[in-house]
N, C-alpha and C positions, 0 to 999 in steps of 0.2 A: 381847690380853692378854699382856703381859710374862712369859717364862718368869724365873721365882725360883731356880732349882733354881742351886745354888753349883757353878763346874768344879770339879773334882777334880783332885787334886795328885799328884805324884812322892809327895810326905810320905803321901798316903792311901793309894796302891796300897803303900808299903814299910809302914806301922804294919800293914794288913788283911792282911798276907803275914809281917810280921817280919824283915825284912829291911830292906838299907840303902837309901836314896835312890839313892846309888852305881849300887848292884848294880841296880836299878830302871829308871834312867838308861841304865843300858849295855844293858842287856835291849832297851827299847824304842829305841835309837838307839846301834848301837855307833857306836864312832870306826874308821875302816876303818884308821889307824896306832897303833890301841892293841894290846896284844899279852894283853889280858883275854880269856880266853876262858871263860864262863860254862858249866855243864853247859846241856844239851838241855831239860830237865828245869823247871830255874828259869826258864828263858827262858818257857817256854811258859805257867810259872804267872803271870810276870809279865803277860807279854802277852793272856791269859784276865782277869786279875783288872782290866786296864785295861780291855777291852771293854766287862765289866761296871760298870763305874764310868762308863762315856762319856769316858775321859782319852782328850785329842786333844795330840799333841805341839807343842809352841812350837816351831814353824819356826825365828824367829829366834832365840835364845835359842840352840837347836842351832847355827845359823851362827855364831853366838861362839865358842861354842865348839871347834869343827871347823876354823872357817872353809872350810867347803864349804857353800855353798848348796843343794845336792842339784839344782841344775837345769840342764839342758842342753840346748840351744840343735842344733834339727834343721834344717837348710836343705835348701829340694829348690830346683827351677828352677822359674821361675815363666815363664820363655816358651814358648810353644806346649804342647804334648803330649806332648813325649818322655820317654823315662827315667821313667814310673810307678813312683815308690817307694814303693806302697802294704806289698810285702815289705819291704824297706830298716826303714821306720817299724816295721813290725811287730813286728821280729828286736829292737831297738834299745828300743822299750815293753816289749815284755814282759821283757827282762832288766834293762831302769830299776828297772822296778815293784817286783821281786823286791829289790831295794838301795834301794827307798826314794827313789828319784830322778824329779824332774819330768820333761816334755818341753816346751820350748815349740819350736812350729811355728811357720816363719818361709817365708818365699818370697821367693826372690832378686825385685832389683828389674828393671824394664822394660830401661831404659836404663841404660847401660853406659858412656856417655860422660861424665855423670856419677855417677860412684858413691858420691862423699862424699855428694851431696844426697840420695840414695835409701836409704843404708846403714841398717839398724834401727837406732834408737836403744838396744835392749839391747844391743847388742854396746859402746855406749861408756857404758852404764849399770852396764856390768861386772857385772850382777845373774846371771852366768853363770860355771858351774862349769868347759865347756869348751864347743865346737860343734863338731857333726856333720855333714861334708855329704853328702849320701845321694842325689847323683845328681851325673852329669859337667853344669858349665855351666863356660863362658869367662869369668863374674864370678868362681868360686870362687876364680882365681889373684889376682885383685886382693884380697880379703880374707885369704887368705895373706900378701900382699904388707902387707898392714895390721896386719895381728899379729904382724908378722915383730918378734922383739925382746922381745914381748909375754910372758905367762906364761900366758895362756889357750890352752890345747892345744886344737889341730884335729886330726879324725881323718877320712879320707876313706873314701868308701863310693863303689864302681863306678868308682874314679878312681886311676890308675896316679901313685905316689910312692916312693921311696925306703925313704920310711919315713911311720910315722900311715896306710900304707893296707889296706882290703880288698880285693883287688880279683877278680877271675876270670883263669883262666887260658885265655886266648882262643885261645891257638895252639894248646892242647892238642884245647881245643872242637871246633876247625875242621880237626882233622887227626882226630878222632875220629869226627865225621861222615862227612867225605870218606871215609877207608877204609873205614865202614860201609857206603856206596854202594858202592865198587869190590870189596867183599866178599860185594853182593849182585849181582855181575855189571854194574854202570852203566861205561861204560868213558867217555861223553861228557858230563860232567859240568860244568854251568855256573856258577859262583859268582857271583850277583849284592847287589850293593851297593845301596846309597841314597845320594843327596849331596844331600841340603835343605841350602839355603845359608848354612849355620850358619860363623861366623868359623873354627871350629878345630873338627876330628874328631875323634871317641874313637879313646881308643887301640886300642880293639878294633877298627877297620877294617885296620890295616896287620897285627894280630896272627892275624885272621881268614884275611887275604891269605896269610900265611905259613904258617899251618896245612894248608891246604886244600891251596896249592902244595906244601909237604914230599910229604904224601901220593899226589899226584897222581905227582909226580916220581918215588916211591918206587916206587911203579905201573907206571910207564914209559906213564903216560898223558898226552895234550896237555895243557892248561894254559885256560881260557875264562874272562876274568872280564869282567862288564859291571856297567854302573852306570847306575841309572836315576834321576831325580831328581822332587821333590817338596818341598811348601814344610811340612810338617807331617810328621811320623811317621807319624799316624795322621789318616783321613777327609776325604784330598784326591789330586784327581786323580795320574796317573804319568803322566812322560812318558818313553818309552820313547828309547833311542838307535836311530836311522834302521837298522843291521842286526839288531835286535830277533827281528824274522820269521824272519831266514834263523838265526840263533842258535836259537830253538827247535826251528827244524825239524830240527837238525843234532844236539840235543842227548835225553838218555834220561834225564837227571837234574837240575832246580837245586837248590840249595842257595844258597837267598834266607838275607838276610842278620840277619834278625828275622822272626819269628811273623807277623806283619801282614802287610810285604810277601810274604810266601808266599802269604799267601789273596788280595791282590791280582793276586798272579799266577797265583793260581788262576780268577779270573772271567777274566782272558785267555784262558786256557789255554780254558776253557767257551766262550767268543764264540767260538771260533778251532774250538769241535768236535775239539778233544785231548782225549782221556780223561785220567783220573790212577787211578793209576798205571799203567793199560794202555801208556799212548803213554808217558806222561811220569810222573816219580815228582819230588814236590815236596817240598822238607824247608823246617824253618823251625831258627829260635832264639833261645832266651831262656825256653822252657816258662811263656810270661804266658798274660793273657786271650786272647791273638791265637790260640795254639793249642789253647786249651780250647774256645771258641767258632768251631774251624776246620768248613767243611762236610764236612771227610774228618778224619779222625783221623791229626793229622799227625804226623808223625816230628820231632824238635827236643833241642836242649841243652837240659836245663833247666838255669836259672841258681839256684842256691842262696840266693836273696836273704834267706828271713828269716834263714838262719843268719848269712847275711852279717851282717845287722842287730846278732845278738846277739854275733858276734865284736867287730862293731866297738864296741860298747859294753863289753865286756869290755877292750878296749884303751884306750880315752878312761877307764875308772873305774881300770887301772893308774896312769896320766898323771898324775890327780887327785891318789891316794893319795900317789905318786911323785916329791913337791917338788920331787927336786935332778934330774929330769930332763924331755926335750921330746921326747923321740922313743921307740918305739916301732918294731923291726920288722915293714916291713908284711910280710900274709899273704896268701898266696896261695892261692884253693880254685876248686875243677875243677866244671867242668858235668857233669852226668849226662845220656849217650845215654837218649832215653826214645824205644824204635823205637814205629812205627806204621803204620795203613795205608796210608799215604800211598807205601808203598814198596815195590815188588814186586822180588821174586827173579826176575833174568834170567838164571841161568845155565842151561845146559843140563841 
C-alpha cells in the first residue's frame, strides 16, 4: 500500500509557527558563513515543529545553496592490521553529527604501484566537502600529491604535517614514561621497537627514540634499544634479534613500543619463568585494546584518539567554512601516563 500522506514544507512548518520561510530555513540548516544568528528559543520551536510534521531536509537543495555538501570523506589503511582508528572515527562522527555532516568510510587501496587504477572514484566525483585521513599509510602522500593544486582540504589524523595535522606528541610520551620508570627506581631500562616491513615508518618511531633517550641521558642512565620484527601489528609470530636473552636478563624494565607488543613480550617473559613486575616491569603504549585486554594491568600512554577525532573535524569544518584558505595549523596533543601494575617500586 502506497503511503498518500503529502511531505511537508518549509511553507508548513513557517505558516504552523508564523514565522518566515527564511527564519525556518536557517533554523533547520544554518549556513556556517552566514552571520544570522537566531535566538536559542526559535530554533528549538522550529526544529520541534518540523519533527512533528515529518519535514526531512533537501540534501540537495541545501548544496545549492551552501555549496557544501555536508559530507566528508574518512580514509583509514586498508593493509594489514595496524593503526585501529576505531577512536580516530569516533572523535570525527560524533562532532559530524553535531554539524549535520555525513561520513563516508573509505579504505585506502591494496596496491600502491598503481594508484590511479585503485583510487575511489568519489574522490574525483568531487561529491566531497573535504577528506580525513585517520591513520598513517604510505598511499596518504600520493593522494596529497593528487589534490595538490585542488580546493578539497585534507586533514591528517595520527600523521606528522606542517600544517592540516593532528597528531601526538611522541617525545613527550616516551620521555614521560621513561622517567616514570627511573622514578620508580628501574635504572636498566630496554626500549624496544617493531619493524614489520612496511615501506616508511611513523614518525612516532624516531620521536619515541628521542623521548625515551632525553630521559635516560637526563638520568645518567645507559641507553638499550632493540627491535624486533613482524609482518603484522597484531597476531603474528616475533622474531627476536639473536642478543634478545641476554638483553632481558640484564634489564628491570621494557618499555615496548605499543600495547600489543608488550603482551607479546609478556608470553616471553612467562616461557622464560620471569615474573612481571617482580623480575621484570613491562610497560606498553597507545592505551588501545592491547592494554585493556593486557593479562596484568599494564602501565601505558594513552593516546587521546577520540579527541583527536573531534579536533581534527573541527579543523577540516574551519577549511570548509574558510574559502580563501588551505591550511590550518596542525595541533599538537599529549598522551596521558595511565600507571599500572605492570610496574613496581624498586627503590629502597
Amino acid at each position: 500500500m502506497t503511503d498518500s500522506r503529502k511531505a511537508s514544507t518549509l511553507k508548513d512548518i513557517a505558516d504552523s509557527l508564523g514565522v518566515s520561510t527564511a527564519t525556518v530555513s536557517h533554523a533547520l540548516s544554518p549556513n556556517p558563513s552566514s552571520n544570522i544568528k537566531l535566538p536559542e528559543e526559535t530554533v528549538r520551536r522550529v526544529r520541534e515543529e518540523a519533527e512533528k510534521l515529518n519535514y526531512r531536509v533537501h540534501a540537495g537543495a541545501r548544496s545549492i545553496r551552501t555549496r557544501i555538501f555536508q559530507n566528508l570523506g574518512f580514509f583509514m589503511a586498508k593493509r594489514g592490521k595496524a593503526h585501529s582508528p576505531e577512536g580516530l572515527l569516533a572523535g570525527v562522527h560524533d562532532a559530524a553529527e553535531e554539524k549535520g555532516f555525513r561520513i563516508t568510510h573509505i579504505r585506502f587501496p591494496e596496491s600502491m604501484e598503481d594508484f590511479e587504477k585503485h583510487i575511489p572514484s568519489v574522490l574525483n566525483e568531487r561529491n566531497l566537502d573535504a577528506i580525513i585521513i585517520g591513520s598513517y599509510h604510505p598511499v596518504s602522500s600520493l593522494i596529497h600529491e593528487k589534490l595538490k593544486g585542488d580546493n578539497l582540504p585534507v586533514v591528517y589524523l595520527n600523521d606528522k604535517h606542517s600544517s592540516n595535522s593532528v597528531y601526538i606528541d611522541d617525545v613527550f610520551g616516551a620521555e614521560t614514561m621513561t622517567r616514570y620508570l627511573v622514578e620508580k627506581g628501574h635504572k636498566r631500562i630496554c626500549l624496544t621497537l617493531r619493524k614489520p616491513p612496511f615501506e616508511k615508518m611513523h614518525h612516532s618511531v624516531a620521536d619515541r627514540i628521542k623521548g625515551y633517550t632525553k630521559a635516560m641521558e637526563n638520568a645518567g642512565l645507559e641507553t638499550t634499544i632493540r627491535t624486533v620484527f613482524s609482518q603484522e601489528v597484531v597476531g603474528t609470530p616475533m622474531q627476536y634479534p639473536d642478543d634478545w636473552d641476554q638483553t632481558i636478563d640484564h634489564c628491570d624494565a621494557v618499555f615496548a613500543f605499543d600495547d600489543d607488543l608488550a603482551n607479546q613480550i609478556g608470553r616471553y617473559l612467562y616461557k622464560r619463568g620471569i615474573r612481571c613486575p617482580d623480575d621484570i616491569s613491562p610497560v606498553g603504549y597507545n592505551g588501545d585494546y592491547g592494554s585493556l585486554s593486557s593479562w596484568i594491568d599494564l602501565a601505558t600512554m594513552e593516546i587521546p584518539s577520540y579527541e583527536m577525532g573531534k579536533v581534527g573535524f573541527e579543523m577540516v569544518s574551519n577549511l570548509i567554512t574558510n574559502r580563501n584558505t588551505r591550511s590550518e595549523p596542525s595541533i599538537i596533543m599529549k598522551p596521558r601516563l595511565r600507571e599500572g601494575a605492570s610496574v613496581c617500586d624498586r627503590n629502597p
